[in-house]
C-alpha positions as MATLAB code, in Angstrom:
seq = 'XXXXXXXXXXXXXXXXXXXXXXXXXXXXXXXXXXXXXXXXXXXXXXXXXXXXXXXXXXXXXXXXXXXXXXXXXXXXXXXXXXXXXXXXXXXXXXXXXXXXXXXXXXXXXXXXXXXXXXXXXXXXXXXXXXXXXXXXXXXXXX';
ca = [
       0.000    0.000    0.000;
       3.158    2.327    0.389;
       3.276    4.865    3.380;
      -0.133    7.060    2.324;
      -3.534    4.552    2.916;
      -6.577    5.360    0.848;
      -8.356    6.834    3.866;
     -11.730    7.004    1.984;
     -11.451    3.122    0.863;
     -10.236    2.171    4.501;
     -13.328    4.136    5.709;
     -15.983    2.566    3.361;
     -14.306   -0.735    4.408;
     -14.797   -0.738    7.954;
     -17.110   -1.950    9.619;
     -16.356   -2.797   13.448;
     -14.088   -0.119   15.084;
     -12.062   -0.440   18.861;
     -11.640    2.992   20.059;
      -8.564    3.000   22.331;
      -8.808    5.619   25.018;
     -12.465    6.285   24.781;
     -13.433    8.921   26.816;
     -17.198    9.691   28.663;
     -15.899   13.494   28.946;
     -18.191   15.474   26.036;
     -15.090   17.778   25.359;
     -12.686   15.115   24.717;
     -11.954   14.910   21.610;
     -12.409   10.760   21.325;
     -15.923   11.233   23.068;
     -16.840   13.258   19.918;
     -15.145   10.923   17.381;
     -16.568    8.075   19.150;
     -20.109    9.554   18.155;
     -19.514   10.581   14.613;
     -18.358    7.111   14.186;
     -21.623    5.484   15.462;
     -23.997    8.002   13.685;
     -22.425    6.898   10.718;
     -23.424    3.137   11.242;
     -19.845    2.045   12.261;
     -20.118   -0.900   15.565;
     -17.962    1.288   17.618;
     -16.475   -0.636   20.743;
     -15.387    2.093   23.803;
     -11.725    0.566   25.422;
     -10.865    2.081   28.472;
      -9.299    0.236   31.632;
     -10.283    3.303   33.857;
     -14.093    3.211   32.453;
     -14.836   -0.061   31.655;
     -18.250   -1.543   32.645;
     -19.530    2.317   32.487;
     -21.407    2.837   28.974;
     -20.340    5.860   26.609;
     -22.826    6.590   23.231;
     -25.019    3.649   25.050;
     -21.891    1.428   24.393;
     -20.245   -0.502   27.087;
     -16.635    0.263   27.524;
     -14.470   -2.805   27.729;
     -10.949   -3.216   29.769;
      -9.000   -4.358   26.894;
      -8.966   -5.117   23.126;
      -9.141   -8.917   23.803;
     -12.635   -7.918   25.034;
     -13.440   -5.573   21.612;
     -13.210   -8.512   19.317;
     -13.076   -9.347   16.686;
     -11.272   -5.964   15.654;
     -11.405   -4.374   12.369;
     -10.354   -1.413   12.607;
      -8.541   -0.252   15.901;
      -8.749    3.380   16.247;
      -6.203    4.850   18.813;
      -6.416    7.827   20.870;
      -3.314    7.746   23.275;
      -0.155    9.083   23.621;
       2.800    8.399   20.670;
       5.224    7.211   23.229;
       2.189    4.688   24.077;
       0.627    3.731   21.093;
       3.558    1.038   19.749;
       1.873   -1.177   22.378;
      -1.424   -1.019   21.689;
      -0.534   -1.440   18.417;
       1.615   -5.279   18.598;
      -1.471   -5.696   20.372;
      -4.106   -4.992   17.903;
      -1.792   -7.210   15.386;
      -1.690  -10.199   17.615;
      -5.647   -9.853   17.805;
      -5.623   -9.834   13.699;
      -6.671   -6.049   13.403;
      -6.925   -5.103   10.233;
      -6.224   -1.632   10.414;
      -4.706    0.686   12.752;
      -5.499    4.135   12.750;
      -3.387    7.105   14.941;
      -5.278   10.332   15.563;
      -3.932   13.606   15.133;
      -0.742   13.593   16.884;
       0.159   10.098   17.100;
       2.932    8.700   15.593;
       5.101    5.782   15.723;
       7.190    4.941   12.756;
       8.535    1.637   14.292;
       5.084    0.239   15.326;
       4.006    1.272   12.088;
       6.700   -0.592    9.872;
       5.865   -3.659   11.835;
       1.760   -3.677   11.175;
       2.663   -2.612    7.545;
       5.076   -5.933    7.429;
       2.403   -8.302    8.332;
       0.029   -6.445    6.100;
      -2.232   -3.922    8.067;
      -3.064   -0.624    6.393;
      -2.047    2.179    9.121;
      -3.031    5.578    9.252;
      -0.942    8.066   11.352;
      -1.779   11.423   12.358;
      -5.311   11.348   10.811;
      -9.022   11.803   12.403;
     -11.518    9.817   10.854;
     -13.787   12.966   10.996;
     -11.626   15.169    9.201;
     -11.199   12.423    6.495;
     -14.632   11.685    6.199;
     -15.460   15.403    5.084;
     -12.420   15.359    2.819;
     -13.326   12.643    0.640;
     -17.131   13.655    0.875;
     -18.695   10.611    1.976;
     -22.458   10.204    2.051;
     -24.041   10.036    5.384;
     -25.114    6.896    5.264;
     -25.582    3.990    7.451;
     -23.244    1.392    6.681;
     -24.647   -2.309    6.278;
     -24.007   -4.906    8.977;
];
């Protein structure tokens, strides 16, 4: 796929996303994603260690990503120096794609998913990509 994923065809795609550092604070910017995500018809699965059994967009928030299976797309909203882990992690779980929001980066982590054939999107919001390829608001089918 080379280092620039077709955000638009990863979007369309998906189907089942793990949001990794969901938040149930309205002005965090994952609590907002998380609900753009589900309006659109995307399963969106809330992953927070601190939260989970609490529900968020009427989801229940799981512990872990083990719990979020099967994953699809894992969506990650945590620090850089952070996000290599969650990332082997989402691999071993056969993710299919990872995606960094704005300000996440790991080049390593990244190499590796790309190696065993993940797309990965760094430094992206789904939101902002959404509006940039013009995508229909639409559900999407189960």
């Amino acid at each position: 796929m080379g280092g620039m994923e077709n955000t638009r065809d990863i979007l369309l795609a998906t189907r089942r996303i793990a949001l990794v550092g969901a938040s149930d604070k309205p002005h965090r910017s994952s609590h907002a994603v998380m609900g753009f995500l589900l309006a659109r018809g995307y399963d969106v699965m809330p992953v927070n260690p601190v939260l989970a059994g609490r529900e968020i967009h009427g989801r229940r928030v799981v512990a872990s990503l083990a719990e979020a299976g099967p994953l699809d797309m894992v969506d990650i909203f945590r620090r850089s120096e952070e996000a290599g882990a969650v990332m082997d992690e989402a691999m071993a779980l056969g993710a299919r794609t990872l995606w960094l929001q704005l300000g996440v980066v790991d080049e390593d982590a990244a190499a590796r998913a790309r190696a065993k054939g993940l797309a990965v999107v760094m430094d992206r919001c789904p939101v902002i990509e959404w509006g940039a390829h013009a995508l229909p608001p639409r559900v999407i089918p189960a």
